[in-house]
C-alpha positions as CSV (number, residue, x, y, z in Angstrom):
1,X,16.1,-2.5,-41.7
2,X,16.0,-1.9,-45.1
3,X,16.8,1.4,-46.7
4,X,15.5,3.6,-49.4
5,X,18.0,5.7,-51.0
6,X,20.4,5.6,-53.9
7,X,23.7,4.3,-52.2
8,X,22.7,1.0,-50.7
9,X,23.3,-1.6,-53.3
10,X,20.9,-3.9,-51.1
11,X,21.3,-6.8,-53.9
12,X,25.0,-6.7,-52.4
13,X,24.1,-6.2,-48.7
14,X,21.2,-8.2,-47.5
15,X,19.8,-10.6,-50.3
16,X,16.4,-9.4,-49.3
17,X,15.4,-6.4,-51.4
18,X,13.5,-7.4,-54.8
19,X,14.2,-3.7,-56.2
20,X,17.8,-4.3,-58.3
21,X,20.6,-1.0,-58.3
22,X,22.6,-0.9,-61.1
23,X,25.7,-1.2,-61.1
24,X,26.8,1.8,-61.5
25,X,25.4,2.9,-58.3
26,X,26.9,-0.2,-56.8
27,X,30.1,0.8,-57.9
28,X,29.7,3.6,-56.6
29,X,29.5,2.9,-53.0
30,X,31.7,0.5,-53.1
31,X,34.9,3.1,-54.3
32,X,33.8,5.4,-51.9
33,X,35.8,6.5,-49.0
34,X,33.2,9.8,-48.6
35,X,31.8,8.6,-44.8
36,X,28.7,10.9,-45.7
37,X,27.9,7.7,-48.0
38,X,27.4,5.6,-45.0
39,X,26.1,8.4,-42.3
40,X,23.1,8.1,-44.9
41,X,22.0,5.3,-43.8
42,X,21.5,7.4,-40.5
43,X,17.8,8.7,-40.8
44,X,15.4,9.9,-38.3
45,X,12.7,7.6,-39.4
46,X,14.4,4.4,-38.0
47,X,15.5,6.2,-35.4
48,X,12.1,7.0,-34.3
49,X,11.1,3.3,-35.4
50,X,13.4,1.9,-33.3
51,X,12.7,4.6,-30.2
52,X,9.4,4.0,-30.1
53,X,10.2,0.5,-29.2
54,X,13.2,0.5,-27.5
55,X,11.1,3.2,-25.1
56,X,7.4,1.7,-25.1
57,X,6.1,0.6,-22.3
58,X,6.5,-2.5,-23.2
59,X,10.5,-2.5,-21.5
60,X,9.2,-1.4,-18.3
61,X,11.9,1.4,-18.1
62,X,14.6,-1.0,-18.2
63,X,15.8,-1.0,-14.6
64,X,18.6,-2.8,-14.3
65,X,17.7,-6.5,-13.7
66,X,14.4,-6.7,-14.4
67,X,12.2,-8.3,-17.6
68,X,11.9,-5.0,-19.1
69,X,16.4,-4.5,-19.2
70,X,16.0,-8.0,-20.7
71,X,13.7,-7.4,-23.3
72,X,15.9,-4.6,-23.8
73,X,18.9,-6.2,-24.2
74,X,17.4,-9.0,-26.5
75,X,16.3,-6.3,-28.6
76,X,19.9,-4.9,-29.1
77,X,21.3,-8.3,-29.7
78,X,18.7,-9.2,-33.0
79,X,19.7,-5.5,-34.4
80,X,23.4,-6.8,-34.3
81,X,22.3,-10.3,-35.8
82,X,20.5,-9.0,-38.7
83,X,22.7,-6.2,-39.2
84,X,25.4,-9.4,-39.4
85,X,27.6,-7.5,-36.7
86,X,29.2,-10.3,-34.8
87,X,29.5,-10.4,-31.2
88,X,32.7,-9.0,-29.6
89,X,33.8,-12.2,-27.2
90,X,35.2,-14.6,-28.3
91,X,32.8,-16.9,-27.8
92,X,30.2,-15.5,-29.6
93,X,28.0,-14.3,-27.3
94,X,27.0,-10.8,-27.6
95,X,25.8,-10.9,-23.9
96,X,29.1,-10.1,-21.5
97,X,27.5,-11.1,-18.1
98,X,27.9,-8.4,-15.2
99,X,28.0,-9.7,-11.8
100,X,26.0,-7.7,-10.0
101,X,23.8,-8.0,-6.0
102,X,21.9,-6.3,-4.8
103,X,22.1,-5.3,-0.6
104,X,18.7,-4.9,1.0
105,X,18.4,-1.8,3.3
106,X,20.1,-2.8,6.1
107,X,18.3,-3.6,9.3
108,X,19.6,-3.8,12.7
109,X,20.8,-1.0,15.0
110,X,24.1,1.6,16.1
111,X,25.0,2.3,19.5
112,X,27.3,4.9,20.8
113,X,28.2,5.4,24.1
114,X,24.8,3.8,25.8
115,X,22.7,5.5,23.2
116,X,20.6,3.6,20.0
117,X,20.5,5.2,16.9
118,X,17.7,4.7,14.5
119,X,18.3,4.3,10.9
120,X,16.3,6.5,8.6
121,X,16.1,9.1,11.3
122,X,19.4,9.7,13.1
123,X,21.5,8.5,10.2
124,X,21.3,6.8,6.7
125,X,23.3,4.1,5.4
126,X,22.9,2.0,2.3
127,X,25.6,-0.6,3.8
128,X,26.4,-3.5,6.2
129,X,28.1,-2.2,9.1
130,X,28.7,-4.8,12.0
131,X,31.4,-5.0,14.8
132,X,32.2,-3.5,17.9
133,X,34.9,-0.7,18.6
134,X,36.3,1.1,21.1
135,X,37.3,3.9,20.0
136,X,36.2,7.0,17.4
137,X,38.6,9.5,15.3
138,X,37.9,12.7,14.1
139,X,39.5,13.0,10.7
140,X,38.4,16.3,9.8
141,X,37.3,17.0,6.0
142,X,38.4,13.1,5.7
143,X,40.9,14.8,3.1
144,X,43.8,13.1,1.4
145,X,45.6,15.7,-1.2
146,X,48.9,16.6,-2.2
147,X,48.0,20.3,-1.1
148,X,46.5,19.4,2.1
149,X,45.9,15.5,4.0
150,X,43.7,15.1,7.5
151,X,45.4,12.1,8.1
152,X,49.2,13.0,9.0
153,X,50.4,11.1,11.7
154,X,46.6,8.9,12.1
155,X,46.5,5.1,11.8
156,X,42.9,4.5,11.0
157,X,43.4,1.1,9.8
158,X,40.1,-0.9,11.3
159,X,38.7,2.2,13.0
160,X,35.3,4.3,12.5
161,X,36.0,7.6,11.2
162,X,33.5,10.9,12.2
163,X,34.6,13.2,9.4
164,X,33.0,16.6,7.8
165,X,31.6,18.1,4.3
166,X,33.6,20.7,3.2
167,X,37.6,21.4,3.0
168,X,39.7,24.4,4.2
169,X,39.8,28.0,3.7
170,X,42.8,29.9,4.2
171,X,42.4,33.1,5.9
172,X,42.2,35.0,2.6
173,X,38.9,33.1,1.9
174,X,40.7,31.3,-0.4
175,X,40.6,27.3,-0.7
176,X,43.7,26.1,0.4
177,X,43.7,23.1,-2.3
178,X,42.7,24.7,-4.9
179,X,44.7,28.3,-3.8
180,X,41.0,30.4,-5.7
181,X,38.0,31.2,-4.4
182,X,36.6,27.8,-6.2
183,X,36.4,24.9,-4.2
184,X,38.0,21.8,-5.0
185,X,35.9,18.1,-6.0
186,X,36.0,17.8,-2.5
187,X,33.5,19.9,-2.0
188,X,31.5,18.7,-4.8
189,X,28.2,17.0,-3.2
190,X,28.1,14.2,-6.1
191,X,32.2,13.3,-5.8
192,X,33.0,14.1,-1.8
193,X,31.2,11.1,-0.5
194,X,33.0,8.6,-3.0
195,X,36.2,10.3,-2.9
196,X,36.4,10.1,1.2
197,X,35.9,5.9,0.9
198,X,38.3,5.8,-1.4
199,X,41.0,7.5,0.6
200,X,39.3,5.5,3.6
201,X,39.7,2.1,1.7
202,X,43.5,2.8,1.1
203,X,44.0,3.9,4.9
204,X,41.8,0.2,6.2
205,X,39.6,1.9,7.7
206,X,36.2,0.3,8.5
207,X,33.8,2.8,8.4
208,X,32.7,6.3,7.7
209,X,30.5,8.2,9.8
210,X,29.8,11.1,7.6
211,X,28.7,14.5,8.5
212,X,26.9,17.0,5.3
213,X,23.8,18.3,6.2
214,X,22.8,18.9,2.1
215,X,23.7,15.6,1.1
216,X,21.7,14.1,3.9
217,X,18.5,15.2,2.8
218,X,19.3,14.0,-0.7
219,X,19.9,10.6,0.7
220,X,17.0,10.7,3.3
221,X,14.8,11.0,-0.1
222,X,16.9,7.9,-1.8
223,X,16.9,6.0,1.0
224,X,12.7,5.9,1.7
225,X,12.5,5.4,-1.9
226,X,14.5,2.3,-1.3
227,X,12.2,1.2,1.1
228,X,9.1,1.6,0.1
229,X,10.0,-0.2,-3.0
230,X,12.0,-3.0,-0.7
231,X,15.2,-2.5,-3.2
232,X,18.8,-2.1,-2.0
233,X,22.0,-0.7,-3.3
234,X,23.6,-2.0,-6.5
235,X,27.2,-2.9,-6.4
236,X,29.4,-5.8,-7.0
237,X,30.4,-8.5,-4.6
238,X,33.9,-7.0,-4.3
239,X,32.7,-4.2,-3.0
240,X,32.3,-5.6,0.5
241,X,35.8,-4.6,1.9
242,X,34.9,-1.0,1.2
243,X,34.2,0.7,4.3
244,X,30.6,1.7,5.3
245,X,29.4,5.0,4.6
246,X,27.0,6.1,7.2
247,X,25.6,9.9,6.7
248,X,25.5,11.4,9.9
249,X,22.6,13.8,10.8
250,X,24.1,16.8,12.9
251,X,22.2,16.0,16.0
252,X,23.9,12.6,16.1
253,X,27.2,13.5,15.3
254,X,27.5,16.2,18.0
255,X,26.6,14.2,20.5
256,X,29.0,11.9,19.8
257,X,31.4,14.9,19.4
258,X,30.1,17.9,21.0
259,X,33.1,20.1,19.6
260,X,33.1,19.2,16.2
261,X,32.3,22.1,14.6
262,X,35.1,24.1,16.4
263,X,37.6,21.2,16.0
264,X,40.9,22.2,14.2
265,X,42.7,19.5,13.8
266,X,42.6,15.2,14.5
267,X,41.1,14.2,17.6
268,X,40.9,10.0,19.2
269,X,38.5,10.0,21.4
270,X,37.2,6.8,23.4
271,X,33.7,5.5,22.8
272,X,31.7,2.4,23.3
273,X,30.8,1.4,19.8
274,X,28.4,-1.6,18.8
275,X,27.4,-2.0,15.2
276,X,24.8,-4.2,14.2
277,X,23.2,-3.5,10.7
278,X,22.9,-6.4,8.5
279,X,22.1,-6.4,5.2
280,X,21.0,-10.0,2.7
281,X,22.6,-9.6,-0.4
282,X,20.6,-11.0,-3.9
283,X,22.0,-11.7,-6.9
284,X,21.8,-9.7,-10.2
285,X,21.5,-10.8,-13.5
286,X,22.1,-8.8,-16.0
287,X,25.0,-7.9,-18.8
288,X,26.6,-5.3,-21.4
289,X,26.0,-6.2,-24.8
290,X,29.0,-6.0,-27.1
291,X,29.3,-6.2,-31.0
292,X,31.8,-5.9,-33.0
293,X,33.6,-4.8,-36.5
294,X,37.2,-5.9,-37.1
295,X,39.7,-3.3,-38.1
296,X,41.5,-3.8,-41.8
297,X,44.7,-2.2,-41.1
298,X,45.3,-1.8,-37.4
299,X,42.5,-4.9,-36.1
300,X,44.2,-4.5,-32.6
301,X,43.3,-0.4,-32.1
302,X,40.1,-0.2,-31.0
303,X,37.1,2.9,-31.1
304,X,34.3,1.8,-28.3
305,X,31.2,3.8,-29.1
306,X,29.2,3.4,-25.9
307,X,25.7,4.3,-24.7
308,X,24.1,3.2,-21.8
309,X,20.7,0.0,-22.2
310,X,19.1,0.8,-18.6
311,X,17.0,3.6,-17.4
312,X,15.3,3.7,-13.6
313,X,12.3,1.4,-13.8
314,X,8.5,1.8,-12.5
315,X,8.1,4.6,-9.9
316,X,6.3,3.5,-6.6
317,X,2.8,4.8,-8.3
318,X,3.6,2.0,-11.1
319,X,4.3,5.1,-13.6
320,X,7.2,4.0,-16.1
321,X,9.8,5.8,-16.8
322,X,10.7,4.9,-20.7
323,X,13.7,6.9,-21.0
324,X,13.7,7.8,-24.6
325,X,16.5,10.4,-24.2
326,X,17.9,9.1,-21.3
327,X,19.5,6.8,-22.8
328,X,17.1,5.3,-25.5
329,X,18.2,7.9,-27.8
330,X,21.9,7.0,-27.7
331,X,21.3,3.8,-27.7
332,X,19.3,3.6,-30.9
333,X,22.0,6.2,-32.4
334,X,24.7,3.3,-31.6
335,X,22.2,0.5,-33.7
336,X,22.2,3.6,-36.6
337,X,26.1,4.0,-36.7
338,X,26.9,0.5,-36.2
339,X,24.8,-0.2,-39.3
340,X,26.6,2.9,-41.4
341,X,29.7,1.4,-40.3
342,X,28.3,-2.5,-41.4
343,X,27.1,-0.7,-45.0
344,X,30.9,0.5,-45.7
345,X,32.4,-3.5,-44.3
346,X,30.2,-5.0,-46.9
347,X,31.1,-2.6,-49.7
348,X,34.7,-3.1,-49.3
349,X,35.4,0.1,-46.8
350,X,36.0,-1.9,-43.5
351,X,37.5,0.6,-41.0
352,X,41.4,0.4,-40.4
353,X,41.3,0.0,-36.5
354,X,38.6,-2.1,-35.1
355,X,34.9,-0.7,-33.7
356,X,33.5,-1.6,-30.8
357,X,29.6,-1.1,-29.8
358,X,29.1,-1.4,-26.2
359,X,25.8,-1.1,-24.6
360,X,26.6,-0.7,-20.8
361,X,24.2,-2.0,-18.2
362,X,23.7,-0.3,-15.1
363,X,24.6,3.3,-15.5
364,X,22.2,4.4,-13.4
365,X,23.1,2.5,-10.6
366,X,26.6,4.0,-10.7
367,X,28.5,3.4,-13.6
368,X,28.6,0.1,-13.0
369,X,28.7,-1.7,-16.4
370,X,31.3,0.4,-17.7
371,X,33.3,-0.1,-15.0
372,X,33.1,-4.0,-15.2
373,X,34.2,-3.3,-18.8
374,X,37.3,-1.0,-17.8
375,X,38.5,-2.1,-14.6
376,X,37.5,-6.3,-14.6
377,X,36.9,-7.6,-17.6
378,X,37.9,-5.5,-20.4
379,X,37.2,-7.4,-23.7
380,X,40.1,-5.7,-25.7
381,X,42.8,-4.1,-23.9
382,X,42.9,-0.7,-22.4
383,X,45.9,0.2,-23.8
384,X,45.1,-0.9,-27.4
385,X,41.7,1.3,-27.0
386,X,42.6,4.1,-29.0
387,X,39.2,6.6,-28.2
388,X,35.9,6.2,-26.1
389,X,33.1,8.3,-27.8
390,X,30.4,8.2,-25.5
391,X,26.4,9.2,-25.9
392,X,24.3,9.7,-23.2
393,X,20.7,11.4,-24.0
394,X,21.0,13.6,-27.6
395,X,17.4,14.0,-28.5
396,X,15.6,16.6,-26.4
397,X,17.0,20.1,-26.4
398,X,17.9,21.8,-23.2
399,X,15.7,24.6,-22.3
400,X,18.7,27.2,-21.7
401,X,19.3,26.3,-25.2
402,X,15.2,26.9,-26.7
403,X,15.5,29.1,-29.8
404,X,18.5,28.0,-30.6
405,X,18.0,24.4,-31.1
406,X,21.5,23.4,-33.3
407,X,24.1,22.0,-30.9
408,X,24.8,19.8,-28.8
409,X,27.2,19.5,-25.4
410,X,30.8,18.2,-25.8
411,X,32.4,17.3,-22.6
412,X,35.8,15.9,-21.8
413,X,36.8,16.3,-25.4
414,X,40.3,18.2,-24.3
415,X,40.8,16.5,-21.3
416,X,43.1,14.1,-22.5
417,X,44.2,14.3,-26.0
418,X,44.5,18.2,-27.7
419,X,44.7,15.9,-30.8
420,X,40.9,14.6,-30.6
421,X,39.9,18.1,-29.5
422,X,41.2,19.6,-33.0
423,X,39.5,16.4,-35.3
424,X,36.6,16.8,-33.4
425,X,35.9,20.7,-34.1
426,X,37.4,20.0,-37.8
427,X,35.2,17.0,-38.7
428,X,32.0,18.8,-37.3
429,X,32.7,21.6,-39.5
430,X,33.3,19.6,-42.4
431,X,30.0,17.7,-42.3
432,X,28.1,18.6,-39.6
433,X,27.8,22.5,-38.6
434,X,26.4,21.7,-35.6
435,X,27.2,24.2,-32.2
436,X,29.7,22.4,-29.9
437,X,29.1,23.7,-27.0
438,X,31.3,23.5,-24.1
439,X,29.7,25.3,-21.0
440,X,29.7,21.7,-19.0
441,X,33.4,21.0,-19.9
442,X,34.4,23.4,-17.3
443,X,36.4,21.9,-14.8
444,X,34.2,24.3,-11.9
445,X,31.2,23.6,-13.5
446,X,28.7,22.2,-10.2
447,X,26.7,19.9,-12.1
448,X,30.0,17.5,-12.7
449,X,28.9,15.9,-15.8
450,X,32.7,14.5,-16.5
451,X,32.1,12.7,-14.0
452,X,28.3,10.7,-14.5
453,X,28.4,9.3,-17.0
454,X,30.6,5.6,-18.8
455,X,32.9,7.4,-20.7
456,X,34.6,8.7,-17.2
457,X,35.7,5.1,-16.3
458,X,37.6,5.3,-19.3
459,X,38.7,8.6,-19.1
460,X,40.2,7.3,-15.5
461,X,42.2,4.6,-17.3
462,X,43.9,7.8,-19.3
463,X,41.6,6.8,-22.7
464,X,40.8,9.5,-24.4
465,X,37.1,10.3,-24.8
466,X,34.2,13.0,-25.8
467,X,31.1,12.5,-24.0
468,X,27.8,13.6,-26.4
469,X,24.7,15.0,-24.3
470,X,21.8,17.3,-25.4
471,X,21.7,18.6,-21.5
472,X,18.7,17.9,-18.9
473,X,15.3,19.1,-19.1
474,X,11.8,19.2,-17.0
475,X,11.1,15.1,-18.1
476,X,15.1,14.3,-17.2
477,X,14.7,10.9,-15.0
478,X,10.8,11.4,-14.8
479,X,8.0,9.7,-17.1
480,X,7.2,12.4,-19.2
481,X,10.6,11.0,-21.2
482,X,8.9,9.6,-23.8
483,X,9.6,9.3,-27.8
484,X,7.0,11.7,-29.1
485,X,9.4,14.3,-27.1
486,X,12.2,13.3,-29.2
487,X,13.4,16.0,-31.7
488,X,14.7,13.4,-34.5
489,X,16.0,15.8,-36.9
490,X,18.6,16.6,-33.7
491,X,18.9,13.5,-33.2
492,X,19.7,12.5,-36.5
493,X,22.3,15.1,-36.9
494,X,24.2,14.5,-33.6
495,X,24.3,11.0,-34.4
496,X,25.9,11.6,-37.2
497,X,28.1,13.6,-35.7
498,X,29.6,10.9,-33.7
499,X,30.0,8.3,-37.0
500,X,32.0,10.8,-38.4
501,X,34.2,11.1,-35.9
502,X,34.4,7.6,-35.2
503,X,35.2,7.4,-38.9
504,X,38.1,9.8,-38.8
505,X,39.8,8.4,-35.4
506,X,39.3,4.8,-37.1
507,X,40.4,5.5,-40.5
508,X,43.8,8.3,-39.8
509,X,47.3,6.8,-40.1
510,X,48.1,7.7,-36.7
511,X,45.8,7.1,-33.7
512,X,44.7,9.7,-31.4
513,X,47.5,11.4,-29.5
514,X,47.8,10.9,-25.6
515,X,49.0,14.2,-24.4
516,X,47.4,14.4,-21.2
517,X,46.7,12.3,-17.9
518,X,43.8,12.0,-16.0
519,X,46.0,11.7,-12.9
């Protein structure tokens, strides 16, 4: 789109715009290297222009998969054509495909010792889970930590596993891995379920049988959602040699082990096991989409500015969910910088390192975009990927925060590099006074934010990143998220925000020190 002010030069730019500059104001853009030239070009009313397509109800809520993610990313890919952004692959397509299936609910039955269990009532499982065993151990909090492991001295390679929510107190009340009264990830409802298959996984064990009274109610709710709506669980096609996760109510699980809750240690203990939930698996279409801006200087160091295309769909009562903060606002803030970024390429200012603009699919199905990005198919490598600058929902304002409206959330910002910590605070001070505020950076904090959203699957491969977020609020995954919500003077601002910093990381002589490990 075209804009307005002064600093454009459109003549130049576009060959479109009737309305000649002169050529002193030309020349002026083009000798500048003041970014706040180009974050002009950043304005709230084609940020609202944009939202209030990108988050109509014409995209369906852009579940992952369906017409309305494909309109959506359509839509992304003719910004980056007329912008004249070209596609980051190679081969010029700005679509990188994300192989994706979809596992039905399975159906089919679990016996124990004589007795049939019923899924949906007696446990919940989201996974194919067929076999028969013989045997059943007890592997405690299912813990593997270099303070503290449930697993010295078991082989659990092929077995089922019974294990427990939780991990251990010392007799101080302390936690034993953590050595404070605040308990470790493993306690964290979001994290302990994931973290368990993936000590499970390295051990070859088959399956999980899962015991958390809180976090089975939570998944009771998911999983008749799931069924009503005949959908399954989102994953790739890899992820079949992970072990099953079955959630365990406490009825089932202590008549299987009638001392479990008094338990102290490891117990095998015999049992007649026959599994026979089957699940049909469907495949996915659907893709990141990926621009790009080579770098002047430094071409192979790369900036990825990421925000996330897909939101959760129709609800059951065929109420969509447009998800204009979550994340239609980054998103559109993405389309605003990579045209600021486009403005100062055509004037002359190309960045030194290279930008990337990746619009993940599939966030709200676990990350899953970003991870194909990180961990199968990164585009440009890791280790020539210099920052991750991630924005996920930064145009609503918290409620804890009403009255007070100027900031915005800064998370993981410290985690790995001191360096981008320091540019960050300075370059917001220099151009953009707004409050950074870091109440969800805490490492206790419950609501884990680190940890949900694409930045962390770069953050795991020891890139440094700052995650952007305006917070939740009472419309947060619901359909009330809709553009006329949007505050786009905050939106604006924090978008800017994030082109400046881009600009700094990309334009410095040195790239962002690594002084930390996400290990």
């Amino acid at each position: 789109m075209i804009k307005n002010i002064y600093l454009i030069g459109l003549v130049l730019l576009t060959g479109c715009n009737s309305t000649q500059k002169t050529t002193g104001e030309t020349a002026a853009v083009a000798n500048s290297m003041d970014p706040s030239v180009y974050a002009s070009t950043i304005t709230e009313q084609e940020l609202k222009d944009h939202l209030y397509t990108y988050a109509s109800d014409e995209f369906e809520g852009r579940e992952t998969g369906t017409d309305g993610q494909k309109k959506a990313v359509n839509y992304i890919r003719k910004n980056y054509m007329d912008l004249g952004i070209p596609a980051a692959q190679t081969n010029g397509d700005y679509f990188q495909k994300v192989p994706l299936e979809m596992a039905k609910l399975p159906k089919g039955s679990l016996t124990i010792n004589g007795k049939t269990y019923t899924s949906g009532e007696d446990f919940i499982t989201f996974s194919a889970f067929e076999g028969t065993y013989d045997e059943i151990i007890y592997a405690g909090f299912g813990i593997e930590d270099p303070e503290y492991s449930d697993f010295q001295g078991l082989d659990v390679r092929g077995k089922v596993l019974l294990i427990k929510a939780g991990e251990p107190v010392n007799e101080d009340g302390t936690y034993t891995i953590t050595g404070t009264d605040k308990p470790s990830a493993w306690s964290n409802m979001s994290e302990a379920p994931e973290k368990r298959l993936v000590v499970a996984l390295a051990k070859g064990a088959k399956a999980i049988m899962y015991v958390d009274s809180d976090n089975y109610k939570r998944y009771e709710r998911y999983y008749q959602r799931m069924k009503r709506n005949d959908k399954g669980r989102l994953g790739f096609e890899d992820d079949s040699n992970i072990p099953s996760l079955i959630l365990t109510s406490e009825n089932m699980a202590e008549e299987i082990l009638p001392e479990i809750n008094e338990l102290k240690s490891s117990v095998i203990r015999k049992a007649d096991i026959v599994a026979s939930l089957m699940s049909t698996n469907e495949p996915i279409s659907t893709e990141n989409v990926v621009a790009f801006i080579e770098g002047s200087e430094k071409p192979d160091e790369y900036i990825v500015l990421s925000a996330h295309l897909d939101h959760i769909g129709v609800s059951g009562n065929g109420s969509i969910n447009n998800g204009a903060d979550d994340d239609g606002s980054g998103t559109v803030a993405l389309l605003e910088i990579a045209e600021a970024f486009q403005l100062a390429t055509k004037v002359g200012k190309r960045p030194k390192r290279s930008i990337v603009f990746l619009h993940v699919t599939a966030e709200e199905k676990g990350l899953l975009g970003s991870r194909y990005y990180t961990d199968s198919d990164p585009i440009f490598p890791l280790d020539q990927t210099v920052v991750n600058l991630n924005i996920d929902m930064i145009g609503r304002i918290d409620p804890n925060r009403e009255g007070n409206r100027n900031y915005v959330y800064l998370i993981g910002s410290d985690k790995l590099s001191s360096d981008l910590h320091v540019l960050s605070e300075e370059i917001n001070k220099k151009y953009t006074n707004i409050e950074l505020d870091y109440s969800y950076n805490d490492e206790n904090d419950p609501n884990r934010f680190y940890y949900r959203s694409d930045h962390y699957n770069f953050a795991k491969n020891n890139i440094p990143i700052i995650f952007y977020f305006n917070g939740t609020h009472d419309d947060y995954h619901r359909p009330g998220d809709t553009p006329d919500k949007i505050n786009y003077d905050l939106l604006t601002n924090r978008a800017k925000l994030v082109f400046y910093t881009a600009w700094a990381v990309a334009n410095r002589s040195e790239r962002v020190i690594l002084d930390k490990s996400s290990k």
